[in-house]
C-alpha positions as CSV (number, residue, x, y, z in Angstrom):
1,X,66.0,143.8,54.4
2,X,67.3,145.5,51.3
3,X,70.4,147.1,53.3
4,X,71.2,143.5,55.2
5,X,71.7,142.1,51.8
6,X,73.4,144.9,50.2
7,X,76.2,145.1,53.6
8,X,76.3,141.9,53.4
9,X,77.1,141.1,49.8
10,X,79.4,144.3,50.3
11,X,81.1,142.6,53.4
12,X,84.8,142.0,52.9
13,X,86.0,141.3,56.4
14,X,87.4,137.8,56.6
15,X,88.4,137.3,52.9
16,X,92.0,138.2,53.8
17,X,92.0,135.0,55.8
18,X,90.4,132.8,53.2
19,X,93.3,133.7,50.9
20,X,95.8,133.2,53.3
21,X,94.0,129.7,53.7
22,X,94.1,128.8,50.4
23,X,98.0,130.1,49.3
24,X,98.8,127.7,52.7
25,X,96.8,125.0,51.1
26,X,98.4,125.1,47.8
27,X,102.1,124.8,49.3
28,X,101.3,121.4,51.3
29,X,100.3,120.3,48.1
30,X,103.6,121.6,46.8
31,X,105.6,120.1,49.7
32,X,103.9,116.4,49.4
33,X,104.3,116.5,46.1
34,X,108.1,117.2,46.5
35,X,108.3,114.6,49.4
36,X,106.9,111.9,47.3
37,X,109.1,112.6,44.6
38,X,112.4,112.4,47.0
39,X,110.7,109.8,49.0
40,X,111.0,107.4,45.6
41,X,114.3,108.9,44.8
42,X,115.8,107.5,47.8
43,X,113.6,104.4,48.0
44,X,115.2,103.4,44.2
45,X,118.6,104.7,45.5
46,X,118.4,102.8,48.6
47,X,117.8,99.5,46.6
48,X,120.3,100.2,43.8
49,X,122.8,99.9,47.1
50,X,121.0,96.8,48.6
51,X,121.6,94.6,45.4
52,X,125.1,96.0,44.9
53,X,126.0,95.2,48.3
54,X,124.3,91.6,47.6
55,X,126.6,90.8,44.5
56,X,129.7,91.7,46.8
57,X,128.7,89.5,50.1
């Protein structure tokens, strides 16, 4: 029992993929964070055109 505990807090196989998990993770977070930023970029730009184009009709 003492060995199946000692391999198996010893084990590294697999944490290669839990990193690559996590650095994937952390740029979707990046990415919707930059979305919602351009997302209410446009969104304000789009209505700053919308009432200018209201004042000229």
């Amino acid at each position: 029992m003492k060995t199946f505990w000692m391999r198996f807090w010893n084990e590294t196989e697999g944490q290669d993929l839990v990193e690559y998990a996590l650095i994937v993770a952390a740029i979707a977070l990046g990415m919707i964070a930059a979305v919602r930023g351009v997302v209410t970029a446009l969104n304000s730009l789009y209505e700053s055109i919308t009432a200018a184009l209201a004042l000229t009709s």
